[in-house]
Structures are given as structure tokens and as C-alpha cells.
N, CA, C and O atoms as a CHARMM CRD file, in Angstrom:
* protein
*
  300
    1    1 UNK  N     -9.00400  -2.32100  -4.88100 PROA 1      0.00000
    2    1 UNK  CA    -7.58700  -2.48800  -4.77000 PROA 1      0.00000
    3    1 UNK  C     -6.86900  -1.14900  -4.56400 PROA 1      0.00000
    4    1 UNK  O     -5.96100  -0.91900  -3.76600 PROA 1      0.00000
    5    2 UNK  N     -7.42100  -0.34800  -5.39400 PROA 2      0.00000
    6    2 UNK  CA    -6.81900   1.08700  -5.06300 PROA 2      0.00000
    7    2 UNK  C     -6.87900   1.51400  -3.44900 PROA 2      0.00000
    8    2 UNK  O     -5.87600   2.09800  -3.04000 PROA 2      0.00000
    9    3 UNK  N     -7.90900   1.29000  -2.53600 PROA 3      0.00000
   10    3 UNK  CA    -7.98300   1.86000  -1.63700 PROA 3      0.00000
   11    3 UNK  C     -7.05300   1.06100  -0.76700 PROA 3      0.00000
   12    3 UNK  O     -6.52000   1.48100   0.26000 PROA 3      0.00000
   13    4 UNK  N     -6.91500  -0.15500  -1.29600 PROA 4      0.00000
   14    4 UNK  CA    -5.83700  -0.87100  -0.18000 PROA 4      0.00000
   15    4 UNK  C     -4.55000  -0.65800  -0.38900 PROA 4      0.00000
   16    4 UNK  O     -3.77700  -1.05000   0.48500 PROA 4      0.00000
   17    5 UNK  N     -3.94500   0.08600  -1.72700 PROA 5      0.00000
   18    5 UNK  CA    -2.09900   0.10600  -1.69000 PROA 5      0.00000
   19    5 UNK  C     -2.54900   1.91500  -1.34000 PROA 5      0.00000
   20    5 UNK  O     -1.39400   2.31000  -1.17800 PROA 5      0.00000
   21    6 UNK  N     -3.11300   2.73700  -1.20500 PROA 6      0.00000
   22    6 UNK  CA    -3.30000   4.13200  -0.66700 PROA 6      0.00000
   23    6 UNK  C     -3.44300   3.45400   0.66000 PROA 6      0.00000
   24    6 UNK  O     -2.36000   2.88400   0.52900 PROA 6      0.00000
   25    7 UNK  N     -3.81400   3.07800   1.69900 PROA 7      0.00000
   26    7 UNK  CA    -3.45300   2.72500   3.15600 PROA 7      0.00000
   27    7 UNK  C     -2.08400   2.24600   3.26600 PROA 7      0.00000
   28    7 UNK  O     -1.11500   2.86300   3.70800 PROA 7      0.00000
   29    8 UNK  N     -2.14100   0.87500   2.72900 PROA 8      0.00000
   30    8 UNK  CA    -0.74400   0.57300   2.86000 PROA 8      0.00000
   31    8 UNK  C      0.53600   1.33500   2.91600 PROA 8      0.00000
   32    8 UNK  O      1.53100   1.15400   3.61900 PROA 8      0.00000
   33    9 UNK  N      0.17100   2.58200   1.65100 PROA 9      0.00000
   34    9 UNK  CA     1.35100   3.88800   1.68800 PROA 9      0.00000
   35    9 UNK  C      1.24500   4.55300   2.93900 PROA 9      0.00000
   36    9 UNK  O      1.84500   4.66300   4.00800 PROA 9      0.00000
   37   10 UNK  N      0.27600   4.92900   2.37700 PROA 10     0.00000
   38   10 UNK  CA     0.17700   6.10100   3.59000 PROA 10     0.00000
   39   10 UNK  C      0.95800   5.53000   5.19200 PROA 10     0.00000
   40   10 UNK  O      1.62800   6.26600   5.91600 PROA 10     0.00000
   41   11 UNK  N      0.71800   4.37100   5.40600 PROA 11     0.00000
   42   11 UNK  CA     0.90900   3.90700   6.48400 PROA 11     0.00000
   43   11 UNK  C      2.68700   3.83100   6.69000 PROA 11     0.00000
   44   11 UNK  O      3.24400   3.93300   7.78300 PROA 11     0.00000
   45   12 UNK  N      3.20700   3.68300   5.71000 PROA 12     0.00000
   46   12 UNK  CA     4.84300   3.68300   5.29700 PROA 12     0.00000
   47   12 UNK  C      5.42400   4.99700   5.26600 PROA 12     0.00000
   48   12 UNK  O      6.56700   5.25000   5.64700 PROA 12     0.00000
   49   13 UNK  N      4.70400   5.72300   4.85800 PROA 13     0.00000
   50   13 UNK  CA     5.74000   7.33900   4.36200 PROA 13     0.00000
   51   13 UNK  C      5.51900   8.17300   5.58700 PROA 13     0.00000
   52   13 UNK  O      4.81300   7.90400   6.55900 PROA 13     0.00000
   53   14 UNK  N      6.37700   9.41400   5.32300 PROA 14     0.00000
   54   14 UNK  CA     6.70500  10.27400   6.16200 PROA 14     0.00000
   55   14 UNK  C      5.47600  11.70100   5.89800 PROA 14     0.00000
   56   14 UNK  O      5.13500  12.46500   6.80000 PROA 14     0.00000
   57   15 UNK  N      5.10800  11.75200   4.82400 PROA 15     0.00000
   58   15 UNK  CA     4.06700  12.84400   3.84500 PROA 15     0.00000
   59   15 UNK  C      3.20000  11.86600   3.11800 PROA 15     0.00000
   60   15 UNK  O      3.22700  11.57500   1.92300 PROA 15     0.00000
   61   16 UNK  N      2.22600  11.29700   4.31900 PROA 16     0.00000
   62   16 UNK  CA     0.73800  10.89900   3.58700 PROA 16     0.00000
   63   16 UNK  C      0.12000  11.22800   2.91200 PROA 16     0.00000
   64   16 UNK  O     -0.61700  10.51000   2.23700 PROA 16     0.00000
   65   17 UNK  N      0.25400  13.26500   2.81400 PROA 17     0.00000
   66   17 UNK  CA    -1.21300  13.82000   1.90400 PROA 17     0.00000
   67   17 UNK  C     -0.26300  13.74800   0.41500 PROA 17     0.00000
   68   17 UNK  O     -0.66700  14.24800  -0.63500 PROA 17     0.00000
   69   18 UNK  N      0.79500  13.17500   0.52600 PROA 18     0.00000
   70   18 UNK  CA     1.10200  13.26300  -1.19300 PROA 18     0.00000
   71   18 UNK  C      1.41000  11.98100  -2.08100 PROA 18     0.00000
   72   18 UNK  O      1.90400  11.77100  -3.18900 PROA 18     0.00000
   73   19 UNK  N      0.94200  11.32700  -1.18100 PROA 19     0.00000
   74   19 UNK  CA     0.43900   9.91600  -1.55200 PROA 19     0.00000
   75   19 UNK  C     -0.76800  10.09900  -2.60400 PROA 19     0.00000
   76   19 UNK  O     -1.85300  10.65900  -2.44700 PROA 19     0.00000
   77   20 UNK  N     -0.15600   9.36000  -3.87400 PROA 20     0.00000
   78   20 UNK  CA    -1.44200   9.46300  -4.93500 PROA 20     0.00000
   79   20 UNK  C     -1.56900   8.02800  -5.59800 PROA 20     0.00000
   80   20 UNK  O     -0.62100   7.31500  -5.92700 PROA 20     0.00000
   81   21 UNK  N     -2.71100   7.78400  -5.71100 PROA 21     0.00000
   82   21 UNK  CA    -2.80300   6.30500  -5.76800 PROA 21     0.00000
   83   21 UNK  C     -3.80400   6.30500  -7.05300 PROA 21     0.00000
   84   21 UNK  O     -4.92700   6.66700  -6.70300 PROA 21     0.00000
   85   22 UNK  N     -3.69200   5.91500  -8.83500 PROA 22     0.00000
   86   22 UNK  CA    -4.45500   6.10100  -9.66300 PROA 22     0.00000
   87   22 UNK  C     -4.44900   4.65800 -10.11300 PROA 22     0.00000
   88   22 UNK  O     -3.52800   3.86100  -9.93800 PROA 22     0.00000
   89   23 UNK  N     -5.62000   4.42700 -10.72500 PROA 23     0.00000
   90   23 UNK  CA    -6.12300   2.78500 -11.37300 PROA 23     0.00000
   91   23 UNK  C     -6.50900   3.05200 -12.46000 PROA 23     0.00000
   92   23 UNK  O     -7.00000   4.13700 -12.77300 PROA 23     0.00000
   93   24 UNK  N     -6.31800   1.95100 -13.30700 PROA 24     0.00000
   94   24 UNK  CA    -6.63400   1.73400 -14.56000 PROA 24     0.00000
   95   24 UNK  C     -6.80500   0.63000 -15.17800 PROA 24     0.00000
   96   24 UNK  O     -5.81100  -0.04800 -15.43600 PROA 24     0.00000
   97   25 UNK  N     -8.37500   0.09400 -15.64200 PROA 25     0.00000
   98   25 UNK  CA    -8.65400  -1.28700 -15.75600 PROA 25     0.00000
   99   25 UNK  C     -8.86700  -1.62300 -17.16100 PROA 25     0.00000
  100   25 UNK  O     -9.21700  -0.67200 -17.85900 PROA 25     0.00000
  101   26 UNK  N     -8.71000  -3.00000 -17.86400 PROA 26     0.00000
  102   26 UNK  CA    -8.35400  -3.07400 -19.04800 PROA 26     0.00000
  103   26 UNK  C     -8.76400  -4.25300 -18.81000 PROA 26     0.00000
  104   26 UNK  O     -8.04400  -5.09500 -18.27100 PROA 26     0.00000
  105   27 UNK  N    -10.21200  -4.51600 -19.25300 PROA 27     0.00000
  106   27 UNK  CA   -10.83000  -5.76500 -18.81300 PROA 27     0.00000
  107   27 UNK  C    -10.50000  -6.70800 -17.32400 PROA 27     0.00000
  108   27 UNK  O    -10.97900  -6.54300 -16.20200 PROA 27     0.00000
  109   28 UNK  N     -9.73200  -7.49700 -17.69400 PROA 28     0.00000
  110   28 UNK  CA    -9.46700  -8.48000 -15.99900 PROA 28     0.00000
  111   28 UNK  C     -8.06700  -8.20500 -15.75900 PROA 28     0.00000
  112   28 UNK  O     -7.46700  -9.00800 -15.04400 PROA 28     0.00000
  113   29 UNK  N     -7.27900  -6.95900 -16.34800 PROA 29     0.00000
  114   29 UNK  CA    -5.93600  -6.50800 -16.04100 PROA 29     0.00000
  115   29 UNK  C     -6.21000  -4.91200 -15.53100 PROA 29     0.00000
  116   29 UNK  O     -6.80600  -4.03100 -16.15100 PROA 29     0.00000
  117   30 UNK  N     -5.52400  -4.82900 -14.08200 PROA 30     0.00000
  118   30 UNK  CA    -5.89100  -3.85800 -13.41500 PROA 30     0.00000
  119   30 UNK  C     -4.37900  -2.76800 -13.08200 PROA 30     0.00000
  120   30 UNK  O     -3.64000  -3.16400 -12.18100 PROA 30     0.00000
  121   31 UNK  N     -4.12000  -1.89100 -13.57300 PROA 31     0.00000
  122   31 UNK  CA    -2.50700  -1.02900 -13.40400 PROA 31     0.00000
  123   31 UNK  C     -3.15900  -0.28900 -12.33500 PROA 31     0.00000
  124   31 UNK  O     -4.26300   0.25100 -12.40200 PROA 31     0.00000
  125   32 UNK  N     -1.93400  -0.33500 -10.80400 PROA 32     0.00000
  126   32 UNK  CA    -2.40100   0.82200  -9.49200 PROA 32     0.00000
  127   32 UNK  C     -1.04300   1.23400  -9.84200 PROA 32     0.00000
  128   32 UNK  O     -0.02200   0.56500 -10.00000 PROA 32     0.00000
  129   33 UNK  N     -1.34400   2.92600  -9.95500 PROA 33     0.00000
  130   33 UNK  CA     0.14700   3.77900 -10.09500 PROA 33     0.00000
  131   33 UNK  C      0.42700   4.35700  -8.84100 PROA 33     0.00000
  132   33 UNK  O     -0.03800   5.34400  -8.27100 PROA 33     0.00000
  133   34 UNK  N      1.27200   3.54400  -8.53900 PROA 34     0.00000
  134   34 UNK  CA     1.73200   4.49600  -6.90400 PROA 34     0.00000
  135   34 UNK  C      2.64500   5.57000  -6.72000 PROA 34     0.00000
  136   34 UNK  O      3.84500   5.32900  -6.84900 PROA 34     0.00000
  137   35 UNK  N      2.22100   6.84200  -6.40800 PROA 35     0.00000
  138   35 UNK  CA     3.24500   7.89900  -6.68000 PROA 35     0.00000
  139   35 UNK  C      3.55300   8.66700  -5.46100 PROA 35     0.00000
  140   35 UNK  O      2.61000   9.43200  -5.26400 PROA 35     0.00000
  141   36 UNK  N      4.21100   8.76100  -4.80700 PROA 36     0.00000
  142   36 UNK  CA     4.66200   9.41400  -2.98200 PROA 36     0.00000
  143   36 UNK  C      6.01900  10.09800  -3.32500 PROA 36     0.00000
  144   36 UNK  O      6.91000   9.82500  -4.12900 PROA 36     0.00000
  145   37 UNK  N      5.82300  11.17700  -2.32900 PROA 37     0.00000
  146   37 UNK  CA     6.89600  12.17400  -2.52600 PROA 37     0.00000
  147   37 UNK  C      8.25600  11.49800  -2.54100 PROA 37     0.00000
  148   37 UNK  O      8.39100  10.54900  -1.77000 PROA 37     0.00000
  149   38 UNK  N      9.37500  11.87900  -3.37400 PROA 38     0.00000
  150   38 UNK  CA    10.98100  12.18900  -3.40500 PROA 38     0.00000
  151   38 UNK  C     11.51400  11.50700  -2.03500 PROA 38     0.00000
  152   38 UNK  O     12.23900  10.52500  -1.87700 PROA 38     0.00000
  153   39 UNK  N     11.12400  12.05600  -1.44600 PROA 39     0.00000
  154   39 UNK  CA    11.62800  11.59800   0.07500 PROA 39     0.00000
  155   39 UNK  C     11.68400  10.47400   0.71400 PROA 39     0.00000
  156   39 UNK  O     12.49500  10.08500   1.55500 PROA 39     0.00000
  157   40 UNK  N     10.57300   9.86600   0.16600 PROA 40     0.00000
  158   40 UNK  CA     9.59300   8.53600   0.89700 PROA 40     0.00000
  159   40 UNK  C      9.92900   7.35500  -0.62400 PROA 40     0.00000
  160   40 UNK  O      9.47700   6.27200  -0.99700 PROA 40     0.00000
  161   41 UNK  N     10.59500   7.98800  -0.94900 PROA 41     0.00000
  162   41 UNK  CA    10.66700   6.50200  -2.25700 PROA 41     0.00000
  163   41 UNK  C     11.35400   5.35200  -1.75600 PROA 41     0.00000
  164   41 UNK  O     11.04600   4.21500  -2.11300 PROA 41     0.00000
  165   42 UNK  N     12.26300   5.59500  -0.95300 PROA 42     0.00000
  166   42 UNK  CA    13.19800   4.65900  -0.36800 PROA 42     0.00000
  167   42 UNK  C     12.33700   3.60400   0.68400 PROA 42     0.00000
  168   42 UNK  O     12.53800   2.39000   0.73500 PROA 42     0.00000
  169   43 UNK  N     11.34900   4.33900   1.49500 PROA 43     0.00000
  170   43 UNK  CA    10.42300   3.68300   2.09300 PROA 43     0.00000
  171   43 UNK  C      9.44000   2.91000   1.77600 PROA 43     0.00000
  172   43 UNK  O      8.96600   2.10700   2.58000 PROA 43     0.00000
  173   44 UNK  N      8.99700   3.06100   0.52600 PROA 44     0.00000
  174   44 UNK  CA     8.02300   1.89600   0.01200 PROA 44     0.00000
  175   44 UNK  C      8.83600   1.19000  -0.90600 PROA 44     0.00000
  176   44 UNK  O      8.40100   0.31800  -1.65800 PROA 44     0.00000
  177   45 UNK  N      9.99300   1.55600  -0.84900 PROA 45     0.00000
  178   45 UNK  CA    10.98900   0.45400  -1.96400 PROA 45     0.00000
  179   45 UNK  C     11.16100  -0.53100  -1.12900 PROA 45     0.00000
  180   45 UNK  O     10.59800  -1.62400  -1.19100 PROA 45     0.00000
  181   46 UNK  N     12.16300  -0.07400  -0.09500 PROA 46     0.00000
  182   46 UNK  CA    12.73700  -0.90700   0.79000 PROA 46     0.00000
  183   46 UNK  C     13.78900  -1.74800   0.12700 PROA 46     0.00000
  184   46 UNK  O     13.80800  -2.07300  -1.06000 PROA 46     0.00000
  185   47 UNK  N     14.85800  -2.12400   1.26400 PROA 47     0.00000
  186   47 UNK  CA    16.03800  -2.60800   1.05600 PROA 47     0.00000
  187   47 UNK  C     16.02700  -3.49700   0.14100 PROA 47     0.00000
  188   47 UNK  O     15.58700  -4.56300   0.57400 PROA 47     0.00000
  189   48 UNK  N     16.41700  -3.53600  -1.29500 PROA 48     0.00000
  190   48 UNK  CA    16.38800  -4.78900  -2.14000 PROA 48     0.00000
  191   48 UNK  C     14.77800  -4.82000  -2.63200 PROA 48     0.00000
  192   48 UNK  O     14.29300  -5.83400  -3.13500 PROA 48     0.00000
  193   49 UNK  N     14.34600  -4.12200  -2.51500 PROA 49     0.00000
  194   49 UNK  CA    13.07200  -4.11600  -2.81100 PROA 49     0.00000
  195   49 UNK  C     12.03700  -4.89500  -2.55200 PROA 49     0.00000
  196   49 UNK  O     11.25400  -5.50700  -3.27900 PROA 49     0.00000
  197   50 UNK  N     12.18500  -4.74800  -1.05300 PROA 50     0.00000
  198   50 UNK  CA    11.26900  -6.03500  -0.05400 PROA 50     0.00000
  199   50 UNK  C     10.17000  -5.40900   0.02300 PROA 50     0.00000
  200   50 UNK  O      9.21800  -6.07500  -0.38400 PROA 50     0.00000
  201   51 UNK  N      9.91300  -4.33600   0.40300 PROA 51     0.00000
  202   51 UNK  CA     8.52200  -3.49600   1.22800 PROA 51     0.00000
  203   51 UNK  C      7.68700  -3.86800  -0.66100 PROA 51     0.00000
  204   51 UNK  O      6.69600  -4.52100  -0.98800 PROA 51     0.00000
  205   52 UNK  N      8.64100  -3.12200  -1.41400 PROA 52     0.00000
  206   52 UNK  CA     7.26900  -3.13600  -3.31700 PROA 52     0.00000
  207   52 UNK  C      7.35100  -4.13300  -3.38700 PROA 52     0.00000
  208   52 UNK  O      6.71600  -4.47900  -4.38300 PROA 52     0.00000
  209   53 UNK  N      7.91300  -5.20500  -2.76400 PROA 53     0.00000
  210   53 UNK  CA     7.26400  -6.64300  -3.29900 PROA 53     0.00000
  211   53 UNK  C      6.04800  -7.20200  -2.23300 PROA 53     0.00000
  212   53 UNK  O      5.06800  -7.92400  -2.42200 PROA 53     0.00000
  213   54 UNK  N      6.53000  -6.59200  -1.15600 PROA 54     0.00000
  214   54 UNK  CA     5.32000  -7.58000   0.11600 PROA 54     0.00000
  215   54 UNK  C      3.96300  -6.66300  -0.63300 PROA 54     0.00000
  216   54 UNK  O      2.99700  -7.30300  -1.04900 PROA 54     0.00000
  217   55 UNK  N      3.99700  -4.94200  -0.77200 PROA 55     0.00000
  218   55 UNK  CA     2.58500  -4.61700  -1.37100 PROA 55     0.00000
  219   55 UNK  C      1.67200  -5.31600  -2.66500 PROA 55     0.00000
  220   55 UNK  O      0.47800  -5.30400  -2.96300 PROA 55     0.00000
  221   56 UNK  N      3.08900  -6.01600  -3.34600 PROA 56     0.00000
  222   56 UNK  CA     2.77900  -6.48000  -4.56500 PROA 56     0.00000
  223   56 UNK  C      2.05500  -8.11100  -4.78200 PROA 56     0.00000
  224   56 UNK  O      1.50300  -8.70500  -5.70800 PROA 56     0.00000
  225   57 UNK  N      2.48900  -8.46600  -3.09500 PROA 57     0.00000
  226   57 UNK  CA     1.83100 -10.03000  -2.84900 PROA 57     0.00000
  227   57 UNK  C      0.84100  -9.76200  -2.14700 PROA 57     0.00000
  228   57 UNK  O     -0.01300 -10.61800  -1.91900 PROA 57     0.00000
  229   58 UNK  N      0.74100  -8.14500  -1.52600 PROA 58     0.00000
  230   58 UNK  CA    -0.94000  -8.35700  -0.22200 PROA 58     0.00000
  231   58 UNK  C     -1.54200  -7.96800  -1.68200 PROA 58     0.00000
  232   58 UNK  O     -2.12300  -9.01900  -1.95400 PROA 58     0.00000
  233   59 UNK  N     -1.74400  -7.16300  -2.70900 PROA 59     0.00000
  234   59 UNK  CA    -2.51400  -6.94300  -3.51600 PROA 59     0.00000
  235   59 UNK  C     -3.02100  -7.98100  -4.46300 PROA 59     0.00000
  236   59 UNK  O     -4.18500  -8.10200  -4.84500 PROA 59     0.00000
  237   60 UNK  N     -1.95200  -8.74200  -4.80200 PROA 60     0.00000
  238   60 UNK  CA    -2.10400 -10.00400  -5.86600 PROA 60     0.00000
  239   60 UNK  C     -3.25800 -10.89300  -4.97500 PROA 60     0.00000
  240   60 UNK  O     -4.27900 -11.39900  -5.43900 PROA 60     0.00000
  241   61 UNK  N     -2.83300 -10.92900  -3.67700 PROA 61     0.00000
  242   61 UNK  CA    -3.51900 -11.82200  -2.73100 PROA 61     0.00000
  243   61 UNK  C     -5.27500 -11.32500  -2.87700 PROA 61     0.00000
  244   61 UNK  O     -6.17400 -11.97900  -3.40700 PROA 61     0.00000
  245   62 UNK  N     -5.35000 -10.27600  -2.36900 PROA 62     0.00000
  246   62 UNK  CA    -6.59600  -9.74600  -2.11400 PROA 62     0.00000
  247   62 UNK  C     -7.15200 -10.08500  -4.02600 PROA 62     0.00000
  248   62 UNK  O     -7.95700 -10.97100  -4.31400 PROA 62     0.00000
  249   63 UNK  N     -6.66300  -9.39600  -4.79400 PROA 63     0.00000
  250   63 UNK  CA    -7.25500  -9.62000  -5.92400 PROA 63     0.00000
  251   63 UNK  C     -7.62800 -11.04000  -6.73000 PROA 63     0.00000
  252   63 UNK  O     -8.12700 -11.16000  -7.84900 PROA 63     0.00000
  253   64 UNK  N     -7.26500 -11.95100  -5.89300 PROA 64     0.00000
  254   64 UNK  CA    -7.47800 -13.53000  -6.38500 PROA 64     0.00000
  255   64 UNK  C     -8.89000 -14.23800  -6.30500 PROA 64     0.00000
  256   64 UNK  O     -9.46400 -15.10000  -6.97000 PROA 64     0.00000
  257   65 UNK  N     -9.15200 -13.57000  -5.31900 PROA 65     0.00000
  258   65 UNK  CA   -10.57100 -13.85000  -5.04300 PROA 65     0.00000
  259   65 UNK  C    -11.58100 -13.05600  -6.02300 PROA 65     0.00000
  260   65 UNK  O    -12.65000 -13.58800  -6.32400 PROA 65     0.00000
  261   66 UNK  N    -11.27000 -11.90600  -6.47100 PROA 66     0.00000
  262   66 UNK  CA   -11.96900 -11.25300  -7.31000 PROA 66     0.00000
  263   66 UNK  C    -11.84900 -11.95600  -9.18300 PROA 66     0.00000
  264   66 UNK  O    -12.66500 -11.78300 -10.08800 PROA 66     0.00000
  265   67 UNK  N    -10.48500 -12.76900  -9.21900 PROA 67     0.00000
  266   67 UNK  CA   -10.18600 -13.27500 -10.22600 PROA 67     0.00000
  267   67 UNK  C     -9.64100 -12.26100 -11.32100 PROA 67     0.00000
  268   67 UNK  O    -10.00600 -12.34600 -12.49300 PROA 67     0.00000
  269   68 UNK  N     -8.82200 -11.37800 -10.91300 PROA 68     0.00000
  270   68 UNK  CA    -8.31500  -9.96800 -11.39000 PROA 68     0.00000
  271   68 UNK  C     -6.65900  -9.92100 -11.60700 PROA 68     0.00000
  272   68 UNK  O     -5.97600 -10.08700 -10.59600 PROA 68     0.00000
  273   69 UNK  N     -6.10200  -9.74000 -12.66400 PROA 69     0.00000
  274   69 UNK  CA    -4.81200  -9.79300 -12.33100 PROA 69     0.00000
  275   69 UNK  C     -4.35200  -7.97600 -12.22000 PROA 69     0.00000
  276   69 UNK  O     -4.63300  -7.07000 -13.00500 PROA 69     0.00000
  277   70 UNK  N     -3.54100  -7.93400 -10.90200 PROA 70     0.00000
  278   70 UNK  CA    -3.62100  -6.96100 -10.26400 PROA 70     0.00000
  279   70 UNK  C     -1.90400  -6.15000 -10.90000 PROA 70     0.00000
  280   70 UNK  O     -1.01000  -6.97800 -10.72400 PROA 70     0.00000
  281   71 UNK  N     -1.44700  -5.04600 -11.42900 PROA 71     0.00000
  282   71 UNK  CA     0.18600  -4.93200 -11.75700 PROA 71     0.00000
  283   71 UNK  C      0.06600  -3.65900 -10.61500 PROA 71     0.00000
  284   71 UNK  O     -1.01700  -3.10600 -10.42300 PROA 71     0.00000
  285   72 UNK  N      1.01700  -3.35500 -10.05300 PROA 72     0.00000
  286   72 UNK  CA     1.06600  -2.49500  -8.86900 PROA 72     0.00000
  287   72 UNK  C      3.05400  -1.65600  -9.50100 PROA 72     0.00000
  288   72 UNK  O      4.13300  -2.24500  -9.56500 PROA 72     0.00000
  289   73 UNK  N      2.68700  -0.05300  -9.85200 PROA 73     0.00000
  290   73 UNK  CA     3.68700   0.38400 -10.22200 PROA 73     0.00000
  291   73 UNK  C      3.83300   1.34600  -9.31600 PROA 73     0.00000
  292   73 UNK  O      2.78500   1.82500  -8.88200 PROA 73     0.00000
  293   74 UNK  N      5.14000   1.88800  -8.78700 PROA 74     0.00000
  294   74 UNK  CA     5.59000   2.71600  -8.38900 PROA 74     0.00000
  295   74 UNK  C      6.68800   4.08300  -9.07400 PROA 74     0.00000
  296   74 UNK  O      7.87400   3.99100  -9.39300 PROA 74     0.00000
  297   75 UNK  N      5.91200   5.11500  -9.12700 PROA 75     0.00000
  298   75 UNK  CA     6.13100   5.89800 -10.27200 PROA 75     0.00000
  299   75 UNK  C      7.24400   7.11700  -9.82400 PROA 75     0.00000
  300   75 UNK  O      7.61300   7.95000 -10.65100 PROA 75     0.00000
């Protein structure tokens, strides 16, 4: 899961190499801390906070099959 919201960023921001993407698993509960430069916050927010929610349904999605509940933060 980590490697898929680090593409997803990267693919959104303006400064890819400061895209930092950390996980932390706690049995079948999984925290991805998403952290991208000052600049680019507005870009993975998005208006009303559309863009952190669509990452927050491709991740939930992908992780269903694994049977994982996935929390996706932006820091």
C-alpha cells in the first residue's frame, strides 16, 4: 500500500523527491503517513478535499482484497 499512495503523490505534486510516504502496521490496521512539501499540500488536498478522498478510496479499494483496513494521513 505504501508504494501505491508514494506514486499516486508523486504523480500530483510539483517536488516529487520530497514526497515521503511512512507505514505503520498494528495487526490488520495499517496508518500510510503522507508528507509532501508546503507547496504541494493544496494539490493532494484538492478542492473540498476531493483528490485525499479519491487516494483514500483507490487505497481502501486495493486493500480489500488483502482484508486490511487501510487509514491514509496527510501530515
Amino acid at each position: 500500500m505504501k508504494e501505491l499512495v508514494e506514486v499516486l503523490a508523486k504523480a500530483l505534486v510539483d517536488h516529487p523527491d520530497e514526497v515521503v510516504v511512512t507505514e505503520k502496521t498494528e495487526g490488520k490496521n495499517v496508518t500510510i503517513e503522507l508528507s509532501v512539501a508546503q507547496s504541494d499540500m493544496g494539490k493532494v488536498i484538492g478542492k473540498q478535499g476531493r483528490i485525499a478522498k479519491a487516494i483514500r478510496a483507490v487505497v481502501k479499494a486495493a486493500s480489500s482484497k488483502d482484508n486490511l483496513r487501510v487509514d491514509v494521513e496527510i501530515v
